[in-house]
C-alpha positions as CSV (number, residue, x, y, z in Angstrom):
1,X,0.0,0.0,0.0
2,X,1.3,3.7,-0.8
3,X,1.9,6.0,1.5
4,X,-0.7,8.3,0.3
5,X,-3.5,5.6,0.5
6,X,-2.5,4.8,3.8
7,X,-2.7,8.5,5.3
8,X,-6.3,8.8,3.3
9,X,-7.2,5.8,5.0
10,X,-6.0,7.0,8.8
11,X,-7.7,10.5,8.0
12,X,-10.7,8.9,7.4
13,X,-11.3,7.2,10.4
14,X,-9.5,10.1,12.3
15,X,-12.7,12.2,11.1
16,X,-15.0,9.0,11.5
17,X,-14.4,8.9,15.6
18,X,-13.7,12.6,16.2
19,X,-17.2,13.1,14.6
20,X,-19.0,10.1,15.8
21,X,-17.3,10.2,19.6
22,X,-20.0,10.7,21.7
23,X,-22.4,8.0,19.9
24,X,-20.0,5.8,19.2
25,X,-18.8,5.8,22.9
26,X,-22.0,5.2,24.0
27,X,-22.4,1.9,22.5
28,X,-19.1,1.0,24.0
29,X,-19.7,1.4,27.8
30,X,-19.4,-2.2,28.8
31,X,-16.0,-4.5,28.7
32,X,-15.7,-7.0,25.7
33,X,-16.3,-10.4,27.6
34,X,-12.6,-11.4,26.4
35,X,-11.1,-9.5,29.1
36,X,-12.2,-11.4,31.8
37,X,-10.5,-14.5,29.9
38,X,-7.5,-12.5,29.3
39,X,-6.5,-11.5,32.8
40,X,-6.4,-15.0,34.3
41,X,-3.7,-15.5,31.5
42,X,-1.5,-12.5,32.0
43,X,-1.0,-12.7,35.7
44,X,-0.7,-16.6,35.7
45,X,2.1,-17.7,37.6
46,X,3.8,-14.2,37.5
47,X,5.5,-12.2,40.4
48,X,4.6,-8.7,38.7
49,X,6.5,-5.7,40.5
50,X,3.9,-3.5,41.6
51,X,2.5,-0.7,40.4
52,X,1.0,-3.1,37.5
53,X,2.5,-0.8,34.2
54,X,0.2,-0.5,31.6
55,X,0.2,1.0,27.8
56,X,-2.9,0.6,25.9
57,X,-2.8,2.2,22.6
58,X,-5.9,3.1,20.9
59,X,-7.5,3.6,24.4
60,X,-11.0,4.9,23.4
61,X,-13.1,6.4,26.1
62,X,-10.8,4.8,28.5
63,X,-13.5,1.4,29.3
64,X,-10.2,-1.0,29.6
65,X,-8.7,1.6,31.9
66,X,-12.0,1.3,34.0
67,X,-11.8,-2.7,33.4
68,X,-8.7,-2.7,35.2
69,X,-9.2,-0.8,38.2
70,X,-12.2,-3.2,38.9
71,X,-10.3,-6.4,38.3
72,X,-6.9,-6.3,39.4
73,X,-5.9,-6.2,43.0
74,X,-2.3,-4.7,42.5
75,X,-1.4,-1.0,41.8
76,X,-1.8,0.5,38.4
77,X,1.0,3.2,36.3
78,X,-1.4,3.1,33.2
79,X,-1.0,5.2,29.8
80,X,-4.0,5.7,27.3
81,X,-3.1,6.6,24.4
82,X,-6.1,7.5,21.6
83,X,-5.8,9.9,18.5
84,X,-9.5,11.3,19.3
85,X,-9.2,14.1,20.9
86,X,-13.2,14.1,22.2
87,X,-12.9,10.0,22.9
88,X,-9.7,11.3,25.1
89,X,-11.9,13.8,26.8
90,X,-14.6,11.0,28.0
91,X,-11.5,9.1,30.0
92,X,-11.0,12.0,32.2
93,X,-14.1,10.5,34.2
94,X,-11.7,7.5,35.1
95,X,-11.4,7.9,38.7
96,X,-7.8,7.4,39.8
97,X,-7.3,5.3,43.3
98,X,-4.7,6.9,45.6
99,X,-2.0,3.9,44.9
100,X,-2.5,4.0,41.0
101,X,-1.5,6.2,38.3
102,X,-3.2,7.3,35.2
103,X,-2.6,9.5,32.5
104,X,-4.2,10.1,29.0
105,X,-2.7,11.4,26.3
106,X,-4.1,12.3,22.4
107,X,-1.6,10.4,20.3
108,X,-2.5,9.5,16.3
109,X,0.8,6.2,16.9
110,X,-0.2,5.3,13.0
111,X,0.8,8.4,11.4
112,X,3.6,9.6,14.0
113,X,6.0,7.9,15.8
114,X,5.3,7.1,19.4
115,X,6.1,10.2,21.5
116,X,9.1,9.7,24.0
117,X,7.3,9.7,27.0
118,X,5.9,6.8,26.3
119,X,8.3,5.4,24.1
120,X,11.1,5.5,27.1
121,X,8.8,3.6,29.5
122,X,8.7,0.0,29.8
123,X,5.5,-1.9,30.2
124,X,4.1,-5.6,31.9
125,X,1.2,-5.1,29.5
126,X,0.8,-3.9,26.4
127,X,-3.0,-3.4,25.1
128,X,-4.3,-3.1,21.2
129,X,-7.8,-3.6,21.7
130,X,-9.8,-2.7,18.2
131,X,-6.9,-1.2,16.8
132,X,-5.5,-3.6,14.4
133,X,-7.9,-3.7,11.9
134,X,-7.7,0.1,11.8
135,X,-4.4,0.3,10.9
136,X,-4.1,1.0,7.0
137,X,-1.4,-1.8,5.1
138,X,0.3,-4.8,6.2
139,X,4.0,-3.0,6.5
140,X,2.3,-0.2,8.9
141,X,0.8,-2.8,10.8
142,X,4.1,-4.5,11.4
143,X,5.9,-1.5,11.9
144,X,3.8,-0.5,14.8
145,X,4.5,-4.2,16.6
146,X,8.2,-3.9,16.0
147,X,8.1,-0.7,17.5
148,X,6.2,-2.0,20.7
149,X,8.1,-5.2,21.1
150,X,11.2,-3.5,23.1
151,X,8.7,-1.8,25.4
152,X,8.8,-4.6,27.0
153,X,9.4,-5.0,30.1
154,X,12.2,-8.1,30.7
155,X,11.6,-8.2,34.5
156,X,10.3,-9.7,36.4
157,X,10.4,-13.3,35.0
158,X,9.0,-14.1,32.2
159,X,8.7,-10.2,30.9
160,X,5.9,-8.4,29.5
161,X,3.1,-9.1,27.5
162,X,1.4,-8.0,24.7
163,X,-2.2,-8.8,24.0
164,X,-4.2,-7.9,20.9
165,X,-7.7,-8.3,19.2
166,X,-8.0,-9.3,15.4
167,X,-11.7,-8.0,14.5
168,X,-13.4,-11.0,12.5
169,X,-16.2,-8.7,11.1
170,X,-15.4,-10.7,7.5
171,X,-17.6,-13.7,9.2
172,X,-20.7,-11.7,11.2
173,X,-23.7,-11.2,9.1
174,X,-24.5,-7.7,10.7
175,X,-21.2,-6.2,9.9
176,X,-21.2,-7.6,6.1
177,X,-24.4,-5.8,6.0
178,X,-22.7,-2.7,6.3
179,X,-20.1,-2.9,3.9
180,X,-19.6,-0.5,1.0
181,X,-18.3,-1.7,-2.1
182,X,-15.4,-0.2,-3.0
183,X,-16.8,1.1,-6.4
184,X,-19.4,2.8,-4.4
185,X,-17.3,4.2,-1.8
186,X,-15.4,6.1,-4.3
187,X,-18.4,7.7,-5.7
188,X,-19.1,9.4,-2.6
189,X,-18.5,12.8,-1.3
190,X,-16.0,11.3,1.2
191,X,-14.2,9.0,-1.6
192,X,-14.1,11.5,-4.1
193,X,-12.4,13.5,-1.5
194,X,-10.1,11.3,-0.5
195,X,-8.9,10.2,-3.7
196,X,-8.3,6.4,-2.8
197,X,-6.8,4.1,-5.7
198,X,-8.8,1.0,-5.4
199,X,-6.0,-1.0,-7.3
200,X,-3.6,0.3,-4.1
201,X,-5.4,-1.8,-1.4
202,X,-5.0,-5.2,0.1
203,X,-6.9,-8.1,0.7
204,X,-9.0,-7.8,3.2
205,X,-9.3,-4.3,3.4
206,X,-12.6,-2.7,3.8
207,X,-15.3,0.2,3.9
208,X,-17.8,-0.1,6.8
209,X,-20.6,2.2,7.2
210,X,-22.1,3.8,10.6
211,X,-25.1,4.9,11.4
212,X,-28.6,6.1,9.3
213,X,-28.0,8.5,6.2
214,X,-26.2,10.5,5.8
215,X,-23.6,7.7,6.6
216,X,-20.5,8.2,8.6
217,X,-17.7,5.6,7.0
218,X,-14.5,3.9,8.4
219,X,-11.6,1.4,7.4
220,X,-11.8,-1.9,8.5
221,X,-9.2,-4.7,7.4
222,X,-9.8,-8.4,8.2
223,X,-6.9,-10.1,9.3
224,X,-6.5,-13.7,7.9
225,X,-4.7,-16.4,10.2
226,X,-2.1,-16.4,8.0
227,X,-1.2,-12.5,8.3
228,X,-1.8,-12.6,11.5
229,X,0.7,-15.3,12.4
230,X,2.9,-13.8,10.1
231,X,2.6,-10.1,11.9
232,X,3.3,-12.0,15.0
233,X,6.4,-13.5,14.2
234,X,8.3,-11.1,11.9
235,X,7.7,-8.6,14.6
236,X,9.7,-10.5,17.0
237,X,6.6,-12.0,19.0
238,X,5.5,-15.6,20.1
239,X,2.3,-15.9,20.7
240,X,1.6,-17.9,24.5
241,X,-2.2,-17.7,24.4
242,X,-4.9,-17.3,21.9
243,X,-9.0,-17.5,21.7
244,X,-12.0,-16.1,20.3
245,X,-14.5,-14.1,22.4
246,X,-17.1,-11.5,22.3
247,X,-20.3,-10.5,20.6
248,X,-23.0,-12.8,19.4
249,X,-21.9,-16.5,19.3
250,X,-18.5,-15.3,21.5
251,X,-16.3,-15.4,18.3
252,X,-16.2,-11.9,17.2
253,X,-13.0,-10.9,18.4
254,X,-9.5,-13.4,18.3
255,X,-7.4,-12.8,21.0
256,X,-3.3,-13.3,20.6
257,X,-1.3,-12.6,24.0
258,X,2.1,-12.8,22.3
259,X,5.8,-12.5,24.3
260,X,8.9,-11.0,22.9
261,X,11.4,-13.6,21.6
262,X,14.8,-14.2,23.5
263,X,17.3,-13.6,20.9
């Protein structure tokens, strides 16, 4: 994918959830049932220093954040990062307990490098829930993990984690209901603007409407196996745990916990 195709692609969905925040939040108030699977697996059989540190990148309204502090027992040092500015906003009703740390901060990690304040911590956990299918081309998507891997943390034994959701919209009737044909997306006062070669984009990659006319529209890529192993491995990761969770039939989301390789 070119360079140019990607941007388009992040700018649309940068418009899509600065425009749609407050709707679109609503609908996403409760924690995807996959998290209460995932925690058992992160803080088996691990001696985690305490405060519990935290990075979860594309941190919407801040629900994970609120997840957290309701489910783990330990001290938090957690950073939000989101590039909606009025989704940011809504986590400042996080309430913060008096031996855990939060911070929020407006951060667009697909089109910019990862600022230094974050980039010079080190984390036990690593979060990329809903983000991956955002993220516009296979070498952008790989660029991000390699970018996360060192962040690390190596202690204590057995190091950090990251865990991340592959959206399997591709396979729910609902969603494939709402998807625009490429032809027709183009045509559109959005496509036209954006000026998106369709020949540019990659399996996989999609156009998913929101809401009644006039529609609001965002990029969606589904994530094969294959690429998503692949992503996985040539980013330096081994995955330790995966399943399938969430919405109707509990397989709308596939879950990867995935350690940094010893090399």
């Amino acid at each position: 994918m070119k360079p140019a195709t990607a941007d388009a692609l992040n700018r649309l969905n940068r418009r899509f959830y600065d425009e749609a925040a407050a709707e679109f939040s609503a609908s996403r108030a409760r924690p995807w049932p996959g998290w209460s699977r995932l925690m058992p697996i992160l803080l088996q059989d691990r001696s985690f220093a305490s405060p519990l540190r935290v990075l979860d990148l594309g941190c919407g309204n801040g629900r994970f954040a609120r997840f957290l502090q309701q489910n783990t027992e330990t001290a938090l040092d957690y950073t939000g990062a989101d590039a909606s500015e009025p989704l940011i906003r809504e986590c400042s009703t996080v309430p913060t307990p008096d031996e855990s740390h939060f911070r929020f901060e407006k951060c667009d990690f697909i089109e910019a490098a990862i600022p230094p304040p974050i980039a010079r911590r080190r984390y036990d956990l690593i979060a990329l829930f809903g983000v991956m299918h955002h993220i516009p081309g296979f070498d952008t998507r790989l660029a991000l993990l390699r970018t996360l891997a060192p962040l690390l943390a190596r202690q204590p034994s057995p190091g950090g984690r990251i865990a991340l959701t592959f959206w399997r919209f591709a396979h729910a009737p609902r969603f494939a209901r709402r998807t625009v044909p490429w032809n027709e997306f183009v045509a559109t006062p959005t496509g036209r603007e954006l000026g998106i070669d369709p020949d540019d984009l990659e399996e996989g990659d999609a156009i998913l409407r929101w809401g009644p006319p006039p529609h609001r529209y965002r990029y969606c890529h589904h994530l094969s196996p294959d690429e998503q192993t692949a992503l996985l491995e040539r980013a330096g990761l081994r995955a330790t745990a995966q399943f399938e969770s969430d919405g109707e039939g509990g397989h709308l989301n596939r879950y990867a916990v995935a350690a940094r390789e010893c090399r």
